[in-house]
PQR file with spaces between the fields and no chain letter, atoms N, CA, C, O and H, PARSE charges and radii, in Angstrom:
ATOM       1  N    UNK     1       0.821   -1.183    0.000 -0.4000 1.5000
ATOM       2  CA   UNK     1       0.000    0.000    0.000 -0.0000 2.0000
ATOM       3  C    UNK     1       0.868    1.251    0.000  0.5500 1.7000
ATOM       4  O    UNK     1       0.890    1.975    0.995 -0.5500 1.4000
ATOM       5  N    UNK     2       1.665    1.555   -1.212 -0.4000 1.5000
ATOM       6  CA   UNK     2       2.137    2.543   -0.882 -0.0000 2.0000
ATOM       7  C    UNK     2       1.122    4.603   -1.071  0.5500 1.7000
ATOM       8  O    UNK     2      -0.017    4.943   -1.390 -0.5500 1.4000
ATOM       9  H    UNK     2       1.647    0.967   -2.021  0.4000 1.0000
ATOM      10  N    UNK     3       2.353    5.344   -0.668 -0.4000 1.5000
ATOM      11  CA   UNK     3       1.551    6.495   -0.817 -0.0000 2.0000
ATOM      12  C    UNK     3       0.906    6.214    0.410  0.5500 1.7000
ATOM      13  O    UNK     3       0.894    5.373    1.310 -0.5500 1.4000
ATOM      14  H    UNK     3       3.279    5.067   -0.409  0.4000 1.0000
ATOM      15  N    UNK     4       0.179    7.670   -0.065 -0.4000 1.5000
ATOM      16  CA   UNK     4      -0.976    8.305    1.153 -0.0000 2.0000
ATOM      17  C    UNK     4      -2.047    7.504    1.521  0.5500 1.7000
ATOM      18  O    UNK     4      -2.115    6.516    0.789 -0.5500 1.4000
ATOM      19  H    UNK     4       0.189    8.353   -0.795  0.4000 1.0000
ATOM      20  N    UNK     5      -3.186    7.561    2.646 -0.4000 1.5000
ATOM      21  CA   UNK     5      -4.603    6.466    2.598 -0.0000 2.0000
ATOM      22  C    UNK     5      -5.450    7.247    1.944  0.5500 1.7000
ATOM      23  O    UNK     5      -5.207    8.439    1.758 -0.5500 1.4000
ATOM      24  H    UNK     5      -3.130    8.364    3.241  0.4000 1.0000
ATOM      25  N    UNK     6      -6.538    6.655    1.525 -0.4000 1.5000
ATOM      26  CA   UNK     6      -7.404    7.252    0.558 -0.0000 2.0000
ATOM      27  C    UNK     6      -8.572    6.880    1.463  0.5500 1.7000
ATOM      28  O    UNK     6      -8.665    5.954    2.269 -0.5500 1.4000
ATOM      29  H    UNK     6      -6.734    5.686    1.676  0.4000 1.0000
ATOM      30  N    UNK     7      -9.672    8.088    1.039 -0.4000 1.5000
ATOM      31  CA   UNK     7     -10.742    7.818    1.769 -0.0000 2.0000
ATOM      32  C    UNK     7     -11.202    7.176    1.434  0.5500 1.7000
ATOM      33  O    UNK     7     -12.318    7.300    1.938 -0.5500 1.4000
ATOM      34  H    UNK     7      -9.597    8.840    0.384  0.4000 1.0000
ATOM      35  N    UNK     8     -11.204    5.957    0.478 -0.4000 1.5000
ATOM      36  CA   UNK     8     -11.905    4.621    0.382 -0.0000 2.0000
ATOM      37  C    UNK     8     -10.990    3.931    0.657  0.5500 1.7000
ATOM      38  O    UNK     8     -11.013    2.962   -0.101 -0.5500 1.4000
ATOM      39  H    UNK     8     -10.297    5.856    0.068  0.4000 1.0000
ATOM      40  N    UNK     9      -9.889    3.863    1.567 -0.4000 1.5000
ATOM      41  CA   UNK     9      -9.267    3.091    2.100 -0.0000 2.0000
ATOM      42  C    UNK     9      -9.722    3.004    3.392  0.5500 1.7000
ATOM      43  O    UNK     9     -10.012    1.900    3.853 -0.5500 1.4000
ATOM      44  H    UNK     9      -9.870    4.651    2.183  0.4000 1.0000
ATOM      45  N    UNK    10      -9.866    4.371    4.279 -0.4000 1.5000
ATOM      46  CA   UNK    10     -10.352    4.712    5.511 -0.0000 2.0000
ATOM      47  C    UNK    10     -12.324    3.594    5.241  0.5500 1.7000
ATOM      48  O    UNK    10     -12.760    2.609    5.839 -0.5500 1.4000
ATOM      49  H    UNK    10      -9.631    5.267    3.904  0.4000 1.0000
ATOM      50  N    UNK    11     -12.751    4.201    4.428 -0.4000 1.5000
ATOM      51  CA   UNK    11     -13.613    3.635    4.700 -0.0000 2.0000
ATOM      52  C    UNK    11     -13.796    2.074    4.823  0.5500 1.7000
ATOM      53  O    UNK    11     -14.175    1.478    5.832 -0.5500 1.4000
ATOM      54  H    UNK    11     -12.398    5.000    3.942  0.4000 1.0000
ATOM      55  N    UNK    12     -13.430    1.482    3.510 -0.4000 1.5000
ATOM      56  CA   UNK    12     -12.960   -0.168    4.126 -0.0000 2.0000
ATOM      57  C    UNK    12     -12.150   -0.586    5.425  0.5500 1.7000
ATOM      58  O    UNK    12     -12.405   -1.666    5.959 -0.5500 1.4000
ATOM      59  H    UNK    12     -13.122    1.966    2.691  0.4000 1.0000
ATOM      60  N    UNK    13     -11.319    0.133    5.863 -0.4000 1.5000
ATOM      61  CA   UNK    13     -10.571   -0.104    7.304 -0.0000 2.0000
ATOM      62  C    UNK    13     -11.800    0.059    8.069  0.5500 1.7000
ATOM      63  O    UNK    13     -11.814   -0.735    9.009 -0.5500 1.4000
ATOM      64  H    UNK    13     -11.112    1.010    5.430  0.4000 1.0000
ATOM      65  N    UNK    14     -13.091    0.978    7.999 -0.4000 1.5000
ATOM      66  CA   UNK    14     -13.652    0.377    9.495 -0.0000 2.0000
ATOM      67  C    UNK    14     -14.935   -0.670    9.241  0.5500 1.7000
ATOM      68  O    UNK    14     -16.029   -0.608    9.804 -0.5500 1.4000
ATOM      69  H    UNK    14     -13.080    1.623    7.235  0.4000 1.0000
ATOM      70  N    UNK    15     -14.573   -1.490    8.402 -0.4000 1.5000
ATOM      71  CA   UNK    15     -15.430   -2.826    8.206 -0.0000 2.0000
ATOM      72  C    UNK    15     -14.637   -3.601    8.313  0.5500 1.7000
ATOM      73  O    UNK    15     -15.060   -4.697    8.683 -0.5500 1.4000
ATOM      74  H    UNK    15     -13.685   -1.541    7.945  0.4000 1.0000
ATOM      75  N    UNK    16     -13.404   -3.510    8.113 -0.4000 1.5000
ATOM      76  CA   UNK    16     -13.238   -4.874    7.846 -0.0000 2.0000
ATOM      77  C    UNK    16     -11.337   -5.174    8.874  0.5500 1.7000
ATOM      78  O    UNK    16     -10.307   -4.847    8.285 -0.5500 1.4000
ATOM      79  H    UNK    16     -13.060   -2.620    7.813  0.4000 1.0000
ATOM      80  N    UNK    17     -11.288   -5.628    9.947 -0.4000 1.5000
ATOM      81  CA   UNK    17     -10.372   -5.725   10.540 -0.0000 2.0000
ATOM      82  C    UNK    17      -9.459   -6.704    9.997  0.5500 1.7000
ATOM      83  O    UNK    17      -8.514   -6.852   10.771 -0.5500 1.4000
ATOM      84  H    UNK    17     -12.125   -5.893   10.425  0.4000 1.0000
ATOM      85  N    UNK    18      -9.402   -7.187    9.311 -0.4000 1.5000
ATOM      86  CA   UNK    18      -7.838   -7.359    8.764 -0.0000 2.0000
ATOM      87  C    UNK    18      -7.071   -6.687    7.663  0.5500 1.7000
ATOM      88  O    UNK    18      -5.859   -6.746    7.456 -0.5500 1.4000
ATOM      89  H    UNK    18     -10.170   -7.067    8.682  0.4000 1.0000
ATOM      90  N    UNK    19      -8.167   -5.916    6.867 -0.4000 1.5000
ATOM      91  CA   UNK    19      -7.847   -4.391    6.060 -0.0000 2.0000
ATOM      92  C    UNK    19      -7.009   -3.397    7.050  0.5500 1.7000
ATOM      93  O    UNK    19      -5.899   -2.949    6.762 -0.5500 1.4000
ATOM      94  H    UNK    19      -9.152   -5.868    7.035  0.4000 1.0000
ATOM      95  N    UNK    20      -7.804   -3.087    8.420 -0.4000 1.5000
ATOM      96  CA   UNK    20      -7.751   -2.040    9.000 -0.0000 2.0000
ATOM      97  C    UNK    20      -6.122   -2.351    9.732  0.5500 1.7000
ATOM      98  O    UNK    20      -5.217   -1.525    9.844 -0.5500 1.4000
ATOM      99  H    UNK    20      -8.705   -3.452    8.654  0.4000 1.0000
ATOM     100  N    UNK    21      -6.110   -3.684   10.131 -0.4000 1.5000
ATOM     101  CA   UNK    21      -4.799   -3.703   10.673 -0.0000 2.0000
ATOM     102  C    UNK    21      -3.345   -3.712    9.507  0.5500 1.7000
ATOM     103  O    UNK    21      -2.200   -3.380    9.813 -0.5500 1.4000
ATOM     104  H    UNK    21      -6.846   -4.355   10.041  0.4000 1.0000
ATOM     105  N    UNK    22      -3.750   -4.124    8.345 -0.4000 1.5000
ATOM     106  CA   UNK    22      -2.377   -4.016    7.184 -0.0000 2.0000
ATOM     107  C    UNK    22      -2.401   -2.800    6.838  0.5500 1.7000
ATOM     108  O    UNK    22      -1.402   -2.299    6.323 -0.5500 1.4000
ATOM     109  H    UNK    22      -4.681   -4.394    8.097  0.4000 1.0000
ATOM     110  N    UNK    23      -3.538   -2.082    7.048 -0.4000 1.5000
ATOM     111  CA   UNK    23      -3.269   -0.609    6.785 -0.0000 2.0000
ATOM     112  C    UNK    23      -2.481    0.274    7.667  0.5500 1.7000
ATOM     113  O    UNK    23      -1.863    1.269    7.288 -0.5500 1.4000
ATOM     114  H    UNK    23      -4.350   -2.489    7.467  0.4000 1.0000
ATOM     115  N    UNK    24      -2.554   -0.181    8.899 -0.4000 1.5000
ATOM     116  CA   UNK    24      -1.442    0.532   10.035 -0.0000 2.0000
ATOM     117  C    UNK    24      -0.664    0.036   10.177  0.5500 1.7000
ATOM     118  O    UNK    24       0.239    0.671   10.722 -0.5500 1.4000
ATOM     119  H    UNK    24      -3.055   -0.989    9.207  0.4000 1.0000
ATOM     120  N    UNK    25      -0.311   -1.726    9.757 -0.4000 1.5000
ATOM     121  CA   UNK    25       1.329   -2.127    9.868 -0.0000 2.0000
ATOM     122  C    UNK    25       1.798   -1.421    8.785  0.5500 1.7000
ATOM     123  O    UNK    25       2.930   -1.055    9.099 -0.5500 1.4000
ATOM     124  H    UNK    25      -1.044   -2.242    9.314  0.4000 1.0000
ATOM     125  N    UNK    26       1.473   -0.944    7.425 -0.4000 1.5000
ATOM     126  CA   UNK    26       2.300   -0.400    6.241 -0.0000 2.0000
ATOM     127  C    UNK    26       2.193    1.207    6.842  0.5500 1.7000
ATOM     128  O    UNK    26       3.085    1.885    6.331 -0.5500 1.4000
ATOM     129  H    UNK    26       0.553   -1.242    7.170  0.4000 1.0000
ATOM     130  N    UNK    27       1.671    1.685    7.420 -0.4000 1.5000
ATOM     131  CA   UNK    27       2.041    2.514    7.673 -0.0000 2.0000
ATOM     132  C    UNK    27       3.044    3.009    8.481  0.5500 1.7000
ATOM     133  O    UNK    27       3.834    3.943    8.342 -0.5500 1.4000
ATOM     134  H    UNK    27       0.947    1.134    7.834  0.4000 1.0000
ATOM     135  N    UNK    28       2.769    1.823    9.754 -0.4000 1.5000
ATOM     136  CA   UNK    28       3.969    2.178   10.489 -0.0000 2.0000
ATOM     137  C    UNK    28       5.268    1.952    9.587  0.5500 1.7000
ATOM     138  O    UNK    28       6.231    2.705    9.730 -0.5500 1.4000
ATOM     139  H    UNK    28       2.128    1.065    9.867  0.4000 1.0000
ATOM     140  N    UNK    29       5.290    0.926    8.669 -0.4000 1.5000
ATOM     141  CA   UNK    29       6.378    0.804    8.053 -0.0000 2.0000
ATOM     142  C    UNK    29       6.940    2.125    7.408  0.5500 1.7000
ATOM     143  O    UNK    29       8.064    2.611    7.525 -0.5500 1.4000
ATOM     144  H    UNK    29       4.508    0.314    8.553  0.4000 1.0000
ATOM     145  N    UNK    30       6.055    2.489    6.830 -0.4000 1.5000
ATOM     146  CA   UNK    30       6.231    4.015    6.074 -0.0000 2.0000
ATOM     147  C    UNK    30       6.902    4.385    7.589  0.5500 1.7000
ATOM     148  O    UNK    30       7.852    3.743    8.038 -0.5500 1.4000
ATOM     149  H    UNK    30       5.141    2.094    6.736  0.4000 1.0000
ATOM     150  N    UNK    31       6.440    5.205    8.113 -0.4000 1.5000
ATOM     151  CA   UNK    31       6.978    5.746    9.304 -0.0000 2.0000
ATOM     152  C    UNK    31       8.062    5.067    9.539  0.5500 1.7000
ATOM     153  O    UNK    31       8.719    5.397    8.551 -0.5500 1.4000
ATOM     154  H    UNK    31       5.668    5.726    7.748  0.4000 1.0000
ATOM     155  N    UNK    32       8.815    4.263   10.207 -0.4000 1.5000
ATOM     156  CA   UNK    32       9.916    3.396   10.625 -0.0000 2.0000
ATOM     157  C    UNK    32      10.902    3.964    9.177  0.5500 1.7000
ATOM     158  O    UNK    32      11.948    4.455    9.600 -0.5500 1.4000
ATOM     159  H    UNK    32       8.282    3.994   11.009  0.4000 1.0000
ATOM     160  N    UNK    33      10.840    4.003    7.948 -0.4000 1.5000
ATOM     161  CA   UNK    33      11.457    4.412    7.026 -0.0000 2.0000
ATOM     162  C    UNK    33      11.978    5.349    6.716  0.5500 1.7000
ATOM     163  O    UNK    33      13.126    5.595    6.345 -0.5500 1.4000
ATOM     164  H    UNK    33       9.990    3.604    7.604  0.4000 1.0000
ATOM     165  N    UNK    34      10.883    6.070    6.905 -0.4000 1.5000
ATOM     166  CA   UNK    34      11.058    7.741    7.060 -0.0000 2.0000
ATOM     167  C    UNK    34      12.136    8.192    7.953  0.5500 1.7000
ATOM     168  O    UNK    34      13.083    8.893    7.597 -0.5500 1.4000
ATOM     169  H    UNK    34       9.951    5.870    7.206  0.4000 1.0000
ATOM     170  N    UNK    35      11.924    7.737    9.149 -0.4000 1.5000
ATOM     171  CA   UNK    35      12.636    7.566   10.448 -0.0000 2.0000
ATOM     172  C    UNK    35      14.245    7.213   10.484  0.5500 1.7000
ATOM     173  O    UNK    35      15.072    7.710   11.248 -0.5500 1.4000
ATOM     174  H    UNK    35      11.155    7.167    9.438  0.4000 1.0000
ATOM     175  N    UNK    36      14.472    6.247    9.481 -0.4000 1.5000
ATOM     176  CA   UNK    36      15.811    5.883    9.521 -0.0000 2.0000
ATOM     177  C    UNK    36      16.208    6.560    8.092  0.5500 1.7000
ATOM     178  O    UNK    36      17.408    6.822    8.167 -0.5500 1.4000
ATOM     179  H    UNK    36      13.800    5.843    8.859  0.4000 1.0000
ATOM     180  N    UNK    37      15.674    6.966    6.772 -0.4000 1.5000
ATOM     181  CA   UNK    37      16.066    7.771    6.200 -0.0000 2.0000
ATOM     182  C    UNK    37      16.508    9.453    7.011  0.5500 1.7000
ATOM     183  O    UNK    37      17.569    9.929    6.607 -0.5500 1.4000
ATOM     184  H    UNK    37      14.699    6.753    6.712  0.4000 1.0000
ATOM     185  N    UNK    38      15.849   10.155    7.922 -0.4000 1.5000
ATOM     186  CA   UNK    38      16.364   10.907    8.725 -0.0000 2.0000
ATOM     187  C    UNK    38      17.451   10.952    9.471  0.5500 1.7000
ATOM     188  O    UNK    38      18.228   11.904    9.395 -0.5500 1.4000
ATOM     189  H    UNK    38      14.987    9.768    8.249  0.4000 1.0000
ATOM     190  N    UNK    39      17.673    9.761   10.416 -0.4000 1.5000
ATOM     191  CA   UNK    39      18.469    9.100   10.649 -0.0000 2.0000
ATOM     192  C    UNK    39      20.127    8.873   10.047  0.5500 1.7000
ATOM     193  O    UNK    39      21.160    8.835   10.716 -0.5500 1.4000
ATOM     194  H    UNK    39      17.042    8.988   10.478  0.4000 1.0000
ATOM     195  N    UNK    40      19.956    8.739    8.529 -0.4000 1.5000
ATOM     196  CA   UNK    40      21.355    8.434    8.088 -0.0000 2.0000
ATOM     197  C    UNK    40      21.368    9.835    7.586  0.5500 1.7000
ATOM     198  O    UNK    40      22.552    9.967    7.276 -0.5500 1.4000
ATOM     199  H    UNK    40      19.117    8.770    7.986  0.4000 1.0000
ATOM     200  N    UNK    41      20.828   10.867    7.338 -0.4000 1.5000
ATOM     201  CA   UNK    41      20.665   12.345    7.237 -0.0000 2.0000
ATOM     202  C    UNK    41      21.935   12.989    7.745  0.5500 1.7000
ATOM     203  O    UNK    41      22.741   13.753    7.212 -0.5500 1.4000
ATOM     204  H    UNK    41      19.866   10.760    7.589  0.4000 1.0000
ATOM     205  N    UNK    42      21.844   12.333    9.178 -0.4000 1.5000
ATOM     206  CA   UNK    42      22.978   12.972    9.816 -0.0000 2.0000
ATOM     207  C    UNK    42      22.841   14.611    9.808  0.5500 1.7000
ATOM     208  O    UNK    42      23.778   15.304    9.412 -0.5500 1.4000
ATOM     209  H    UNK    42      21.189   11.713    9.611  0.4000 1.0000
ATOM     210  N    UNK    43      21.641   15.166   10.261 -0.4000 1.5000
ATOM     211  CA   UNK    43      21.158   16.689   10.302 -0.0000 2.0000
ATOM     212  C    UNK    43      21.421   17.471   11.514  0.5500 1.7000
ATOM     213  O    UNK    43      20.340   18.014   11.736 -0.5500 1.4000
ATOM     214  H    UNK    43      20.880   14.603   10.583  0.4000 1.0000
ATOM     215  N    UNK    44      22.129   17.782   12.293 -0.4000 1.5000
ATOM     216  CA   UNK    44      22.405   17.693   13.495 -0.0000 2.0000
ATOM     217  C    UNK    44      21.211   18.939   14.337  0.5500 1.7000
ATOM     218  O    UNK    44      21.412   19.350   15.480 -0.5500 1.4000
ATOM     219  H    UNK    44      23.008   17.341   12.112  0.4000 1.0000
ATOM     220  N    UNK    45      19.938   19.392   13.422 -0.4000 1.5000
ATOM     221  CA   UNK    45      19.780   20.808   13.653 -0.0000 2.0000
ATOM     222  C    UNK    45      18.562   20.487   14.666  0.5500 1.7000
ATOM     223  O    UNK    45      18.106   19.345   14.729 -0.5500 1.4000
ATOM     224  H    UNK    45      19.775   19.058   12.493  0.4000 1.0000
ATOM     225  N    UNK    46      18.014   21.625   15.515 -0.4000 1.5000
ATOM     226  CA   UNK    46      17.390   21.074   16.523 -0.0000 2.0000
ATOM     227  C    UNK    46      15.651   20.790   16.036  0.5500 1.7000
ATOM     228  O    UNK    46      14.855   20.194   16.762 -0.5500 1.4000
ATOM     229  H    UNK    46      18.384   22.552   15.464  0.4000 1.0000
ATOM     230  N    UNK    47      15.320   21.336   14.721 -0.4000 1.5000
ATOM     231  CA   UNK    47      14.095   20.939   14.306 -0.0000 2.0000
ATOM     232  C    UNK    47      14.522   19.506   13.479  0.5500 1.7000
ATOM     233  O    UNK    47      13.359   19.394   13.092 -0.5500 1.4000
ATOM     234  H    UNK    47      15.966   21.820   14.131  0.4000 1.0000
ATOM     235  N    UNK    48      14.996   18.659   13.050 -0.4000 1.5000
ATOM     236  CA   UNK    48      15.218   17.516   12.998 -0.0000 2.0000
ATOM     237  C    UNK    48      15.038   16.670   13.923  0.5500 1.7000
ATOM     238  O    UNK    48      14.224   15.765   13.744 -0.5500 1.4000
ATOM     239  H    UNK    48      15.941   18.750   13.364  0.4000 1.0000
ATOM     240  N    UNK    49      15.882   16.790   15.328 -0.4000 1.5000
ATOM     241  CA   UNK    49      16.125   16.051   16.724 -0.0000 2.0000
ATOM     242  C    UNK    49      14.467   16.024   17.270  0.5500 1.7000
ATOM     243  O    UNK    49      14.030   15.110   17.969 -0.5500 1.4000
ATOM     244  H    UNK    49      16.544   17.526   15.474  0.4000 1.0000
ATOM     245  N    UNK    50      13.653   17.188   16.816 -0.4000 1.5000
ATOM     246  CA   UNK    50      12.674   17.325   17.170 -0.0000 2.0000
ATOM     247  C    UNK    50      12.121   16.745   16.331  0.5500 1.7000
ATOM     248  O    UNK    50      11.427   15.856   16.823 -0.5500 1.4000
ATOM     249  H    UNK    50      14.008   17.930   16.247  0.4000 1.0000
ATOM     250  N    UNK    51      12.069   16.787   15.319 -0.4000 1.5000
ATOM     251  CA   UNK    51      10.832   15.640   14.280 -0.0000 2.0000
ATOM     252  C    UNK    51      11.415   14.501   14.414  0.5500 1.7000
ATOM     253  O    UNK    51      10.543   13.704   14.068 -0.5500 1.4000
ATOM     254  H    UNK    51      12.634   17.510   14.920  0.4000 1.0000
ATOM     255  N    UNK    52      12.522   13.795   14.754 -0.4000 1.5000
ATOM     256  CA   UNK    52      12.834   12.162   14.832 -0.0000 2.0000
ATOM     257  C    UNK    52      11.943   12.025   16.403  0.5500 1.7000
ATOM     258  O    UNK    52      11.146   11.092   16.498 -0.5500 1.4000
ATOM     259  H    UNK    52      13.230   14.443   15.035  0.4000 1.0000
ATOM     260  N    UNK    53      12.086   12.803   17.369 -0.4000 1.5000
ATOM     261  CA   UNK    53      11.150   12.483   18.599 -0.0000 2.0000
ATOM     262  C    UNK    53       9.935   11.981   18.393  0.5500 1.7000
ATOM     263  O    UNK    53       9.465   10.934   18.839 -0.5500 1.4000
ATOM     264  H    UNK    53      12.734   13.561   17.292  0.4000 1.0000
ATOM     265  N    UNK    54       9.225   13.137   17.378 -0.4000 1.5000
ATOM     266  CA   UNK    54       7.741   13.133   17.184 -0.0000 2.0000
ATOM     267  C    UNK    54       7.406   11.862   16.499  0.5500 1.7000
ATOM     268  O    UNK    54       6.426   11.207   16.854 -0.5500 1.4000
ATOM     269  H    UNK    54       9.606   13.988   17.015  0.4000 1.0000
ATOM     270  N    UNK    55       8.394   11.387   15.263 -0.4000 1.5000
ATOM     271  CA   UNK    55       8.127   10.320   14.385 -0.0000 2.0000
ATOM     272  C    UNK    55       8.258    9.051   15.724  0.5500 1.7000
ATOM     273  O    UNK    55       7.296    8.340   16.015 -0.5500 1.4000
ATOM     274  H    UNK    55       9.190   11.919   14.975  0.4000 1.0000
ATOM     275  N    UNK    56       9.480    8.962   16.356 -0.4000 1.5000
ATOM     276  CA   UNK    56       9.329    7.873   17.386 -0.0000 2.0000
ATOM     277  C    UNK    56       8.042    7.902   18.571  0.5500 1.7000
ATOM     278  O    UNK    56       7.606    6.851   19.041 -0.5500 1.4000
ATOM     279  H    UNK    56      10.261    9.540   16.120  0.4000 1.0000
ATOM     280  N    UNK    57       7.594    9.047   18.912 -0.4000 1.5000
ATOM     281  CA   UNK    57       6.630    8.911   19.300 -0.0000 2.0000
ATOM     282  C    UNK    57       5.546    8.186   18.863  0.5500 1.7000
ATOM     283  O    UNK    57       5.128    7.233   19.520 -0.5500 1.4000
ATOM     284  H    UNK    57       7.948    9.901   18.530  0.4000 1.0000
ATOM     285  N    UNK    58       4.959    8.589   17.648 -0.4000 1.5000
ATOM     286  CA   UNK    58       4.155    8.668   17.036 -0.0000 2.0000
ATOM     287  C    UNK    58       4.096    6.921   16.544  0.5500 1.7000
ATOM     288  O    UNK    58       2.995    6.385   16.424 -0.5500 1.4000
ATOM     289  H    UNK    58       5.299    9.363   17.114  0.4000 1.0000
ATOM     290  N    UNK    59       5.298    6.188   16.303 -0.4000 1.5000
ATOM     291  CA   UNK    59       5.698    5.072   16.375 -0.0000 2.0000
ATOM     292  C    UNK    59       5.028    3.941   17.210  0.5500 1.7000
ATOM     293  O    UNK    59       4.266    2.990   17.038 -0.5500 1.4000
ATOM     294  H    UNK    59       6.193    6.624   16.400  0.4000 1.0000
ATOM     295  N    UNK    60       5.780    4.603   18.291 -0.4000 1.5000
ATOM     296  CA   UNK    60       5.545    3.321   19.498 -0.0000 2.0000
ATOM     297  C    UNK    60       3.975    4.196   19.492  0.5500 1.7000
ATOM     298  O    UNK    60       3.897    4.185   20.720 -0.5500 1.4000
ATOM     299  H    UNK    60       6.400    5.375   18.431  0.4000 1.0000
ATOM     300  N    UNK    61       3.179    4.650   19.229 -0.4000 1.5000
ATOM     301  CA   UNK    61       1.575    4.948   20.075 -0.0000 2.0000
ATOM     302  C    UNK    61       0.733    4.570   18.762  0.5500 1.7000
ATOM     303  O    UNK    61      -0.496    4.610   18.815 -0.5500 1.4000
ATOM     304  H    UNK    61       3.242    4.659   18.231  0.4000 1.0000
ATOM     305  N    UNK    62       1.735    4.017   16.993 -0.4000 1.5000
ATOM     306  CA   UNK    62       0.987    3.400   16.140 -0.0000 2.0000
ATOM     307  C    UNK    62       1.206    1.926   16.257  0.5500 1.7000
ATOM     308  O    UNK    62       0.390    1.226   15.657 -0.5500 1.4000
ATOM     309  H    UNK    62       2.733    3.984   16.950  0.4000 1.0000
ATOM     310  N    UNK    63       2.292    1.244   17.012 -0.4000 1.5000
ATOM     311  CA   UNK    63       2.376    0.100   17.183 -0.0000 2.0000
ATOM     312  C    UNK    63       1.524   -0.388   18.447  0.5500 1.7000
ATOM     313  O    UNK    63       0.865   -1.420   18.317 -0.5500 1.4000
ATOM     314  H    UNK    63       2.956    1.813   17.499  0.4000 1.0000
ATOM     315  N    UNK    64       1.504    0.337   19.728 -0.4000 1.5000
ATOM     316  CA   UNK    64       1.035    0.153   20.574 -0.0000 2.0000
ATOM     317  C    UNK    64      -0.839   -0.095   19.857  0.5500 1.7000
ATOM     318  O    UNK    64      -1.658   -0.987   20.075 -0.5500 1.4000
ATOM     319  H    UNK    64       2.039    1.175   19.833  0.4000 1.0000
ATOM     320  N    UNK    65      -0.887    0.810   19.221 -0.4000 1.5000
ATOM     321  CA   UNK    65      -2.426    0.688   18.497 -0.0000 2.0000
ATOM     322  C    UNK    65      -2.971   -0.312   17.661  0.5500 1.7000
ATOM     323  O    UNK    65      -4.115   -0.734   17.491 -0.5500 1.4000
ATOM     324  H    UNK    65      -0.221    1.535   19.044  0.4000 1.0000
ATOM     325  N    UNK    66      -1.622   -0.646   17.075 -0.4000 1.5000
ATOM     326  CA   UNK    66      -1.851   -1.827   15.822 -0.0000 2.0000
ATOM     327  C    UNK    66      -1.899   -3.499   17.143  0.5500 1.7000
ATOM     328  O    UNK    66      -2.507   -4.538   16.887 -0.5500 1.4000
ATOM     329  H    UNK    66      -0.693   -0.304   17.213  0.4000 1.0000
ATOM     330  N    UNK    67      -1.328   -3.315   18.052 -0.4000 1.5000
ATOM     331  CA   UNK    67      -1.065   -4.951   18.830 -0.0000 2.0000
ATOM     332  C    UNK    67      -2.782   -4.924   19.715  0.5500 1.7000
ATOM     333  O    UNK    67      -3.523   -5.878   19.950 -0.5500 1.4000
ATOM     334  H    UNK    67      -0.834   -2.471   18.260  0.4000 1.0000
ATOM     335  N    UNK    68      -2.971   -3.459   20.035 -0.4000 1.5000
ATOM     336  CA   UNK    68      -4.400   -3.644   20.672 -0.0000 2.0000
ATOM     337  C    UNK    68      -5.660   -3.991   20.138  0.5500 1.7000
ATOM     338  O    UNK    68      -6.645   -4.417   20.741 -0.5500 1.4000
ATOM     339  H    UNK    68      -2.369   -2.684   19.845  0.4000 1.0000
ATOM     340  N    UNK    69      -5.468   -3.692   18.590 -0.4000 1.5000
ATOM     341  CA   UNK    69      -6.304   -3.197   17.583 -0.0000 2.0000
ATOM     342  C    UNK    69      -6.424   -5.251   17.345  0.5500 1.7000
ATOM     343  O    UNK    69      -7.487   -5.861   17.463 -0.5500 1.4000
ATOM     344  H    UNK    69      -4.668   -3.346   18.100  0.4000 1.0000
ATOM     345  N    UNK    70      -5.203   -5.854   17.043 -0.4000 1.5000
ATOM     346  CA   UNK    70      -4.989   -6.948   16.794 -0.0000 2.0000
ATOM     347  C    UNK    70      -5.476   -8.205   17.820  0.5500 1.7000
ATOM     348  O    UNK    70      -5.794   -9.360   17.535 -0.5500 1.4000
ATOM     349  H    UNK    70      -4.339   -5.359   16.947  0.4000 1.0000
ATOM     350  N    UNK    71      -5.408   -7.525   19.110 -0.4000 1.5000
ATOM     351  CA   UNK    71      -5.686   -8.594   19.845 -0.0000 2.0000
ATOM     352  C    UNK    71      -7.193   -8.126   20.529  0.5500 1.7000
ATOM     353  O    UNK    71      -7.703   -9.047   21.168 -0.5500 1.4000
ATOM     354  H    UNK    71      -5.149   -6.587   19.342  0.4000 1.0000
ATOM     355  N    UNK    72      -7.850   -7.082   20.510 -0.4000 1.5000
ATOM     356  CA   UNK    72      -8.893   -6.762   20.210 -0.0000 2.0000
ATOM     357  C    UNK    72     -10.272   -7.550   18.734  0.5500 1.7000
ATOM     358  O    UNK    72     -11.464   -7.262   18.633 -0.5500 1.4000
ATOM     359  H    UNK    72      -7.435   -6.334   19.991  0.4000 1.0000
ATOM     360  N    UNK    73      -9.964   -7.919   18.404 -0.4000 1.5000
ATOM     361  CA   UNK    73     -10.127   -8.418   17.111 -0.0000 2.0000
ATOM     362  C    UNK    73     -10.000   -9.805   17.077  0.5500 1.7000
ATOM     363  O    UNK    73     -10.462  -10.510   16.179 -0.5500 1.4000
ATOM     364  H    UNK    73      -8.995   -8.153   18.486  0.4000 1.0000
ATOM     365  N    UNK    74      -9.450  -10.158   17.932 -0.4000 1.5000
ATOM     366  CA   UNK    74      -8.860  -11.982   18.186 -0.0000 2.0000
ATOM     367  C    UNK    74      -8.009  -12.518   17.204  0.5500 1.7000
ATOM     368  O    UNK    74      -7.955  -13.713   16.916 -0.5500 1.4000
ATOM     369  H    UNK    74      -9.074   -9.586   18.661  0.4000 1.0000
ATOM     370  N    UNK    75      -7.270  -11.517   16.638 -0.4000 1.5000
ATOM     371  CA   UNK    75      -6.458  -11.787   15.678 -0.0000 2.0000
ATOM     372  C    UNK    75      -4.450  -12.345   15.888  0.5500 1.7000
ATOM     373  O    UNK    75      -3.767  -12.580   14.891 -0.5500 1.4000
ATOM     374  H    UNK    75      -7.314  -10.546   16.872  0.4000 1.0000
């Protein structure tokens, strides 16, 4: 699934839970990518240090979402 979600993506994600969960593991993937492309950047500037925070944030509270989402689901 690359690229952006589409609102007929959003909309199939809330019918159908095993859509909804490959749609947030590829995303997190996107994210995790992004993340280490920054990463080898080697940018030392303090709005960088600050967007690798936000992306790791944002990380662990889309993984934390995707394992609840998953075992919520009985999956």
């Amino acid at each position: 699934m690359p690229g952006l979600v589409s609102e007929q993506d959003l909309a199939r994600a809330r019918g159908d839970a095993i859509f909804r969960l490959q749609l947030m593991a590829g995303s997190l993937d996107r994210l995790l990518e992004a993340l280490k492309r920054m990463r080898q950047a080697e940018d030392p500037s303090p709005q960088s240090a600050r967007q690798m925070r936000e992306g790791v944030d944002l990380a662990v509270k889309l993984a934390d979402r995707l394992q609840q989402t998953a075992k919520n689901e009985g999956l």
